[in-house]
N, C-alpha and C positions, 0 to 999 in steps of 0.2 A: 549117156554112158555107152550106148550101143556103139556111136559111132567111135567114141576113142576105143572102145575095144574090137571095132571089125580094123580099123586102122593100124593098131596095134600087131593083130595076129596078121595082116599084111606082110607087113614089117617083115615079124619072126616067120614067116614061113621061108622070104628069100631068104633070110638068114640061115634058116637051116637048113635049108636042100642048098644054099652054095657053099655050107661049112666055111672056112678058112678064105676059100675064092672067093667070097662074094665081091663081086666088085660094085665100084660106088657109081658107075654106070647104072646098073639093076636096082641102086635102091633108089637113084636120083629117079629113074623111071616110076616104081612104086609110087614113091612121094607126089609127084607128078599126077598120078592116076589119083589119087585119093583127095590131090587137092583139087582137080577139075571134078572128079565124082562128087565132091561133100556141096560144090559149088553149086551143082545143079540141082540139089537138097536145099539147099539155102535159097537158092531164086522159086523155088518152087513153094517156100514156105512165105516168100514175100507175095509172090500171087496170090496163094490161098486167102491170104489173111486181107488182101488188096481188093479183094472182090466184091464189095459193097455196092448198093442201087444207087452211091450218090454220083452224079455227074461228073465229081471233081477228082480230077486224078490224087491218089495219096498213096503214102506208101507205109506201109506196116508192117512187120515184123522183119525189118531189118537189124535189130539187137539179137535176135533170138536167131537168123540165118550168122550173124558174126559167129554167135556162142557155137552153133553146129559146126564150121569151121575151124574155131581153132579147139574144139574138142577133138577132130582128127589131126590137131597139130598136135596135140598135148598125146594123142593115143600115139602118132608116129614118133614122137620122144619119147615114148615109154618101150614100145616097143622096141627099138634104139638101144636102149640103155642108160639110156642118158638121162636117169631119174633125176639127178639136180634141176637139169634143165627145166622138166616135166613138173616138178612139185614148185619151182619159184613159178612158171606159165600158170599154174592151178592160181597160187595164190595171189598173184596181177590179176587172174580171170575172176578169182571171187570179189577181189576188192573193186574194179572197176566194174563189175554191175551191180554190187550194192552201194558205190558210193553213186554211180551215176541212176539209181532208183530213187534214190533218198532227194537227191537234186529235180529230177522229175515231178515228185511227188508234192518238194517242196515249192518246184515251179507250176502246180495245176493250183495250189493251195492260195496261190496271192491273185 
């Protein structure tokens, strides 16, 4: 939540200090900054979770570095304006990781 809402208020900040001028330069930038910023959250969440005694390379929490990702896509659409976009992104994001839990669960289960 944090992060679609630091992304969000990214957003509306250019948007209101360029009023009317903002141009799509300034936000293509923003966007930019928040998607290599959220990115280094994301690899950073893959390491923590990657750091086990075992020998063998693995990798984990790469679901949960996607979900911090396009939570700052869903907060840079909100902040946008562009609520349609933002509320169908919500609901593809709820449905593909409960339907790809259930599939997991069901895949450890056999």
């Amino acid at each position: 939540m944090l992060v679609s809402l630091g992304s969000a208020m990214f957003i509306l900040i250019i948007m209101q200090t360029g009023g009317q001028q903002t141009s799509a330069d300034a936000l293509s930038r923003v966007i930019q900054g928040i998607a290599a910023g959220v990115g280094f959250l994301g690899a950073g969440e893959i390491v923590r979770q990657s750091s086990q005694e075992s020998q063998r390379l693995e990798i984990h929490g790469l679901t949960s570095a996607a979900a911090i990702w396009v939570s700052a896509a869903l907060g840079s659409a909100a902040g946008s304006g562009l609520w349609q976009l933002g509320l169908i992104g919500s609901l593809l994001t709820f449905l593909v990781l409960n339907v790809f839990k259930r599939l997991e669960k069901h895949h450890n289960s056999s």
